[in-house]
N, C-alpha and C positions, 0 to 999 in steps of 0.2 A: 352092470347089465343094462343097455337102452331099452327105453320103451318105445313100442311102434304099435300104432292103432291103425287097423285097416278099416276103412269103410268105402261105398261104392261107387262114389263120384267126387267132382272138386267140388262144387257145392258144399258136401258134405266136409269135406276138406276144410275150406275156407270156414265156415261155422266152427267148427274146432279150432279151428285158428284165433276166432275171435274171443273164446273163450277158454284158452290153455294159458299158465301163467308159468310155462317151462317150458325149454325145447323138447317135442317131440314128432318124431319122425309119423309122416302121418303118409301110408299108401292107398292108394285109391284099384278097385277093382275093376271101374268103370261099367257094371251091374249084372258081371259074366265072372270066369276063372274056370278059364279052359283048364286041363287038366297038366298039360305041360305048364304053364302057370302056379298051378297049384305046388306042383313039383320046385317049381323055379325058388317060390317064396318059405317051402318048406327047408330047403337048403340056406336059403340067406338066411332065414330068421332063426334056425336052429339056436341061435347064443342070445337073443333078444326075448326081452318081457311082449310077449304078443297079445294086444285087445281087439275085439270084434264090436265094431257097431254098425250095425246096417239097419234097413230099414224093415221093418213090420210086414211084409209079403211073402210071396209065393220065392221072389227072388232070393233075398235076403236070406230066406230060409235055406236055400240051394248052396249058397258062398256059406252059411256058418256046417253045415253037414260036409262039403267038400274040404272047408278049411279043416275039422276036427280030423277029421282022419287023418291028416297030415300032422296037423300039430295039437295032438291031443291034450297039451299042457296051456292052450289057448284062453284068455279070458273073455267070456261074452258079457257083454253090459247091450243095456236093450233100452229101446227108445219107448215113452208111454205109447202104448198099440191108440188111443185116439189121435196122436199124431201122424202117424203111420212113417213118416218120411223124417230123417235125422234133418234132413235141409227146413222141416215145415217145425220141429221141436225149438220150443221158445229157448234160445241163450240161457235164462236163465235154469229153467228143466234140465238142458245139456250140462251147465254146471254143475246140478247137484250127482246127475250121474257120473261125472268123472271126478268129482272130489269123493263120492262114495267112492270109487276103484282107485284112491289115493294118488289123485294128479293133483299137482299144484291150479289152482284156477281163479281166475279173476272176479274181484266183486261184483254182479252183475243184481240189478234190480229187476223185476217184472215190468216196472212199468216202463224199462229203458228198449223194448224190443216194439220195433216199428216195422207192421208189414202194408 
Protein backbone atom coordinates (compact mmCIF):
# COMPACT_ATOMS: atom_id res chain seq x y z
CA UNK A 1 0.00 0.00 0.00
CA UNK A 2 1.61 3.66 -0.93
CA UNK A 3 1.79 6.30 1.26
CA UNK A 4 0.36 9.80 0.22
CA UNK A 5 0.42 12.88 2.45
CA UNK A 6 -1.86 15.72 1.37
CA UNK A 7 -1.12 19.14 2.50
CA UNK A 8 -2.14 22.68 1.11
CA UNK A 9 0.52 24.03 -0.95
CA UNK A 10 4.14 23.34 -2.57
CA UNK A 11 5.82 25.15 0.18
CA UNK A 12 4.46 22.80 2.23
CA UNK A 13 5.33 20.25 -0.22
CA UNK A 14 8.80 21.05 -0.62
CA UNK A 15 9.45 21.17 3.36
CA UNK A 16 8.46 17.55 3.32
CA UNK A 17 10.60 17.03 0.95
CA UNK A 18 13.45 18.04 2.72
CA UNK A 19 12.59 16.08 5.31
CA UNK A 20 11.27 12.44 4.17
CA UNK A 21 13.85 9.80 4.07
CA UNK A 22 11.54 7.60 1.58
CA UNK A 23 9.63 8.15 -1.39
CA UNK A 24 6.40 9.52 -0.99
CA UNK A 25 3.81 10.80 -3.01
CA UNK A 26 2.99 13.99 -1.52
CA UNK A 27 -0.45 16.10 -3.00
CA UNK A 28 -1.04 19.61 -2.60
CA UNK A 29 -4.62 21.05 -2.13
CA UNK A 30 -3.38 24.53 -2.99
CA UNK A 31 -5.73 25.83 0.41
CA UNK A 32 -9.39 24.93 -1.30
CA UNK A 33 -10.94 21.12 -2.41
CA UNK A 34 -13.86 21.98 -4.28
CA UNK A 35 -16.07 19.21 -3.91
CA UNK A 36 -15.51 17.50 -7.35
CA UNK A 37 -11.93 17.43 -6.13
CA UNK A 38 -12.76 15.98 -3.03
CA UNK A 39 -14.52 13.33 -5.00
CA UNK A 40 -11.65 13.01 -7.61
CA UNK A 41 -9.07 12.20 -4.61
CA UNK A 42 -11.49 9.95 -2.75
CA UNK A 43 -11.44 7.66 -5.87
CA UNK A 44 -7.58 7.70 -6.53
CA UNK A 45 -6.73 7.29 -3.11
CA UNK A 46 -9.11 4.61 -2.12
CA UNK A 47 -6.10 1.71 -2.21
CA UNK A 48 -3.47 4.27 -0.59
CA UNK A 49 -2.23 4.92 3.26
CA UNK A 50 -3.68 8.55 3.22
CA UNK A 51 -2.15 11.57 5.86
CA UNK A 52 -3.34 14.89 6.41
CA UNK A 53 -1.23 17.80 7.35
CA UNK A 54 -2.33 21.18 6.89
CA UNK A 55 -2.03 24.18 8.49
CA UNK A 56 -3.60 25.37 12.01
CA UNK A 57 -6.62 27.65 10.51
CA UNK A 58 -9.87 28.21 9.71
CA UNK A 59 -8.69 26.64 6.23
CA UNK A 60 -7.01 23.84 7.15
CA UNK A 61 -9.80 22.92 9.37
CA UNK A 62 -12.23 23.03 6.10
CA UNK A 63 -9.73 20.43 3.85
CA UNK A 64 -9.41 17.97 6.99
CA UNK A 65 -13.68 17.86 7.58
CA UNK A 66 -14.21 17.62 3.66
CA UNK A 67 -11.40 15.09 3.37
CA UNK A 68 -12.99 12.87 6.34
CA UNK A 69 -15.96 12.38 4.90
CA UNK A 70 -14.60 11.03 2.01
CA UNK A 71 -11.92 9.21 3.36
CA UNK A 72 -12.91 8.37 6.78
CA UNK A 73 -9.83 5.93 7.21
CA UNK A 74 -7.59 9.22 6.68
CA UNK A 75 -4.63 9.88 9.14
CA UNK A 76 -4.23 13.42 10.53
CA UNK A 77 -1.00 14.50 12.00
CA UNK A 78 -1.03 18.30 12.92
CA UNK A 79 1.51 20.93 13.09
CA UNK A 80 2.31 22.74 16.78
CA UNK A 81 -0.90 25.37 16.71
CA UNK A 82 2.30 28.23 17.61
CA UNK A 83 3.46 27.48 14.36
CA UNK A 84 0.40 27.78 12.62
CA UNK A 85 1.64 27.22 9.03
CA UNK A 86 3.41 23.55 8.03
CA UNK A 87 5.68 25.91 5.59
CA UNK A 88 6.69 28.20 9.04
CA UNK A 89 7.19 24.46 11.23
CA UNK A 90 10.96 24.19 11.99
CA UNK A 91 12.36 20.80 9.80
CA UNK A 92 13.21 19.54 12.71
CA UNK A 93 9.24 19.66 14.49
CA UNK A 94 8.20 18.28 11.01
CA UNK A 95 10.49 15.34 11.61
CA UNK A 96 9.31 14.33 14.68
CA UNK A 97 5.70 14.40 13.42
CA UNK A 98 6.28 12.17 10.56
CA UNK A 99 8.56 9.69 12.32
CA UNK A 100 5.82 9.56 14.97
CA UNK A 101 3.25 8.50 11.95
CA UNK A 102 6.13 6.02 11.08
CA UNK A 103 7.83 7.63 7.81
CA UNK A 104 11.25 7.10 7.34
CA UNK A 105 12.99 10.77 8.00
CA UNK A 106 16.20 12.42 7.84
CA UNK A 107 18.50 13.49 10.74
CA UNK A 108 17.74 16.83 11.01
CA UNK A 109 19.12 19.09 13.93
CA UNK A 110 17.38 22.32 15.43
CA UNK A 111 20.10 24.34 14.93
CA UNK A 112 20.37 23.31 11.20
CA UNK A 113 17.08 25.40 10.20
CA UNK A 114 17.72 28.91 8.78
CA UNK A 115 15.03 31.41 8.35
Amino acid sequence: MSKVIIVEGKTDKERLHEVLAEPVEILCSYGTMSYEKTEEWATQLEDSEVYLLVDADDSGEKIRKNLNQVLPNIHHLYTHRMYREVATTPLDILAQVLDHAHFKVKEIRAEEEFF
